[in-house]
C-alpha positions in Angstrom: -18.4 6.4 5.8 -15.8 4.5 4.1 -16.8 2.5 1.0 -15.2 -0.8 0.2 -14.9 -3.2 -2.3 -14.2 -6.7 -1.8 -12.7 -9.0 -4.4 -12.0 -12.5 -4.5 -12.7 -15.8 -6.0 -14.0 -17.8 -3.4 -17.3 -16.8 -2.1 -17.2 -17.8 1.5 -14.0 -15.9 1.7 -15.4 -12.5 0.3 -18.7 -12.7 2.4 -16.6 -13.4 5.5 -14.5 -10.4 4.9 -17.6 -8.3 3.9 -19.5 -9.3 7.3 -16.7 -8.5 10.0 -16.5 -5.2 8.0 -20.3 -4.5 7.7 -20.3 -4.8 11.9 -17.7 -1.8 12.0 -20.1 1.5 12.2 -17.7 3.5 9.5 -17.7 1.1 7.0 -20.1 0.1 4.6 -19.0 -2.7 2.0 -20.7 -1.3 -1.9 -19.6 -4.3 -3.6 -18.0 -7.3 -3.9 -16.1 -9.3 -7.2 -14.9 -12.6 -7.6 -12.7 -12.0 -10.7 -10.0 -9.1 -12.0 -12.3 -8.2 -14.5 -15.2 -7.8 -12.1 -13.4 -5.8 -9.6 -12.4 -3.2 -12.0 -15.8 -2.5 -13.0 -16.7 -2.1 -9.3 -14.2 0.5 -8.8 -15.2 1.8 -11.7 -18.8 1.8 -10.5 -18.4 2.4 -7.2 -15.1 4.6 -6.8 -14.4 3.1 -3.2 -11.9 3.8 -1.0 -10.6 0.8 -0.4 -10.4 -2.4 -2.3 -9.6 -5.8 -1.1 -8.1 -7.3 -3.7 -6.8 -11.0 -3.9 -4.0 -12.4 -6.5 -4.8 -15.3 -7.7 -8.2 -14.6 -9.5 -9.6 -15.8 -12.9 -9.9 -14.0 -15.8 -7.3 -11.3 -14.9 -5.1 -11.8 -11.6 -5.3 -9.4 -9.1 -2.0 -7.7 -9.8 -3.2 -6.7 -13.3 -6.8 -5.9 -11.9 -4.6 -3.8 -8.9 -1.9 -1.9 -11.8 -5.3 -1.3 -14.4 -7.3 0.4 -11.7 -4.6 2.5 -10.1 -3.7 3.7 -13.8 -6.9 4.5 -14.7 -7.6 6.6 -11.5 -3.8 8.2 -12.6 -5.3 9.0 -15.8 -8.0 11.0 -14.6 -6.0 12.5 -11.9 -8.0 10.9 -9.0 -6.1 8.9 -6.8 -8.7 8.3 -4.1 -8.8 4.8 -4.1 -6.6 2.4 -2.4 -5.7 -1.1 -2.6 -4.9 -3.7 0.2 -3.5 -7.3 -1.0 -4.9 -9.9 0.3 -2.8 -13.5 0.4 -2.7 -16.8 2.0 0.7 -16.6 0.6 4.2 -15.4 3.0 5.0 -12.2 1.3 7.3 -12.9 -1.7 7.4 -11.3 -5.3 3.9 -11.2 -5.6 3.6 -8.7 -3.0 6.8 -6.7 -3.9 5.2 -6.3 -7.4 1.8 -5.4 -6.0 3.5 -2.7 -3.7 5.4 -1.1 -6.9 1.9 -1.3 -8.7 0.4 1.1 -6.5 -1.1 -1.1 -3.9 -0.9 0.8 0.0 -0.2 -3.0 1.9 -1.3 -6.3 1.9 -2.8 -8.7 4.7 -2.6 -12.4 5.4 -6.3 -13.9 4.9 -5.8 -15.8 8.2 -6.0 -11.4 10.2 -7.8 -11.1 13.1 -10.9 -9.0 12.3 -10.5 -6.5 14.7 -6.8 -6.2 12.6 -9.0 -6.2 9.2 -10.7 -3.1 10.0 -7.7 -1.2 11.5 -6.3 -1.7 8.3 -9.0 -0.7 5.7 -9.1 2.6 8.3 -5.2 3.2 8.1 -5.1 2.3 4.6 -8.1 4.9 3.9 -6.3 7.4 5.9 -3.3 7.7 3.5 -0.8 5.3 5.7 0.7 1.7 4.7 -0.1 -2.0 5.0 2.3 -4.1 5.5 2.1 -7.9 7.6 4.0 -7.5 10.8 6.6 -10.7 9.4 7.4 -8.6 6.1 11.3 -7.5 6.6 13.3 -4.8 5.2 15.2 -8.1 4.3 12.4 -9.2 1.7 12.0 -5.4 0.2 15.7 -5.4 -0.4 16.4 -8.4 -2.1 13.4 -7.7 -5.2 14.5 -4.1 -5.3 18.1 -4.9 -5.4 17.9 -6.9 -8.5 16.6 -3.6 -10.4 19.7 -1.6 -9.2 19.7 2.2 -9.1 18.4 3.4 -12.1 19.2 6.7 -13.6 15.5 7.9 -13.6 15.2 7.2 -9.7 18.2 8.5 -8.8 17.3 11.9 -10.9 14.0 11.5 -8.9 15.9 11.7 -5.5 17.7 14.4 -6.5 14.1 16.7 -6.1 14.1 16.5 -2.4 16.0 18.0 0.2 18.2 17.1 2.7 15.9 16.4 5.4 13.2 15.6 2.6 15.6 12.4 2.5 15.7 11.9 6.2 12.1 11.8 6.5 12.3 9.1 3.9 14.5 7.1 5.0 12.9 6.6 8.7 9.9 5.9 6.4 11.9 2.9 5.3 12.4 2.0 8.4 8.9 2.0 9.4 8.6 4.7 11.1 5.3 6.8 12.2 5.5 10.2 12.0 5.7 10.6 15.9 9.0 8.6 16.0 10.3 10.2 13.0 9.6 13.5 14.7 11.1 12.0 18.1 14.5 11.1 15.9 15.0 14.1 14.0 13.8 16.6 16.8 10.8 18.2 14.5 7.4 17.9 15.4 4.7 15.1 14.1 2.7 17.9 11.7 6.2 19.1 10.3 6.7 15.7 9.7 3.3 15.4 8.1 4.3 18.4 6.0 7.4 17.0 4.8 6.2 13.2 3.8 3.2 15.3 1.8 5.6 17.1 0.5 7.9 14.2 -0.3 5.4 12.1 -2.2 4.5 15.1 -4.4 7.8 15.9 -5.4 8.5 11.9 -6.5 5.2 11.3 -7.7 4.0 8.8 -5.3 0.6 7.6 -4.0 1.3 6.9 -0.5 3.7 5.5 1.8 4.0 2.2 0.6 5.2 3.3 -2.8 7.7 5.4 -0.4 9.2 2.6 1.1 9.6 1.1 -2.3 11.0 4.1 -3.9 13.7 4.5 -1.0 14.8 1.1 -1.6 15.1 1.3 -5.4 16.7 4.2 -5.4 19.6 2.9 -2.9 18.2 5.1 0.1 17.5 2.6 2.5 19.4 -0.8 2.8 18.1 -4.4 3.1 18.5 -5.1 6.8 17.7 -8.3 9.1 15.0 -6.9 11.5 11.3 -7.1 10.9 9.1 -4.2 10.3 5.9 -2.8 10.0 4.4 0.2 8.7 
């Protein structure tokens, strides 16, 4: 059963979101928070699996709330839970600093349900979040402005040849089938080699991977629209 935390401010919102989850048979909601402050007690509390956490919360947004929890979980060497965005916002700097926080995705409030609960599933799972209309476009631009810094670069450095390849398809958003498909490997070698990958640079998931490949000048912004 997979435990989730919702968090936002308005109430109607977070028992909407907690209801369509509640219906799916694998799911069961152990909380809910309508502050920062509250929802990192309740993963504190509750170690969930996923959280559903909104940005623009008092007391402490849910950025902060998102970067305090994931560090805290670093800390004690447990990364088991992980965090989905959720905005009524088009994805902008908000959600590229959520993403480099730690966060596996984010949703657009407005998601179909059935879409709600595939995501809290694929997000559980180990995979990545992202809105269908994100583009590599959007990625590029925030990571751009940090240029390639010495420490990522260094970081790159620990993976191999095809280690990068992998990564890069990532980037492109990718599943592991087409990634096998495109570099003639099959999907569990893949598997191997993105687990693999995120150990050797440190990373929670594949959201942080995209991120990474795009700070460290792996993968270029690009016009087409992808989803991961």
């Amino acid at each position: 059963m997979l435990r989730v935390v919702v968090a936002d401010d308005q109430a109607l919102v977070r028992r909407g979101f907690a209801m369509v989850l509640g219906h799916a048979p694998d799911i069961e909601v152990v909380a809910e928070a309508g502050t920062g402050l509250e929802a990192i007690e309740a993963a504190r509390v509750h170690k969930p699996d996923v959280i559903l956490m909104d940005i623009r919360m008092p007391e402490l947004d849910g950025l902060e709330a998102t970067a305090r929890i994931l560090a805290a979980e670093s800390r004690e060497e447990n990364r088991h839970t992980r965090i989905i965005i959720l905005t009524t916002f088009d994805p902008d700097e908000y959600i590229y600093r959520a993403l480099r926080a730690g966060a596996s995705g984010f949703v657009l409030k407005d998601i179909p349900p059935e879409e709600l609960v595939a995501a809290v599933r694929t997000v559980a799972a180990g995979g990545a979040m992202l809105a269908p209309g994100i583009t590599r476009r959007l990625i590029g631009q925030f990571a751009g402005q940090l240029g390639v810094a010495t420490e990522l670069a260094e970081r790159l450095e620990r993976l191999t040849a095809r280690e990068r390849e992998v990564l890069r398809a990532l980037a492109d958003g990718k599943s592991n089938i087409e990634i096998g498909e495109s570099l003639f490997i099959g999907a569990s070698t893949v598997k191997t080699h993105v687990s693999s990958l995120l150990s050797k640079l440190d990373l929670r998931d594949r959201a942080q991977a995209v991120v990474f490949a795009y700070e460290c000048g792996l993968a270029k912004a690009g016009a087409r629209d992808v989803g991961f």
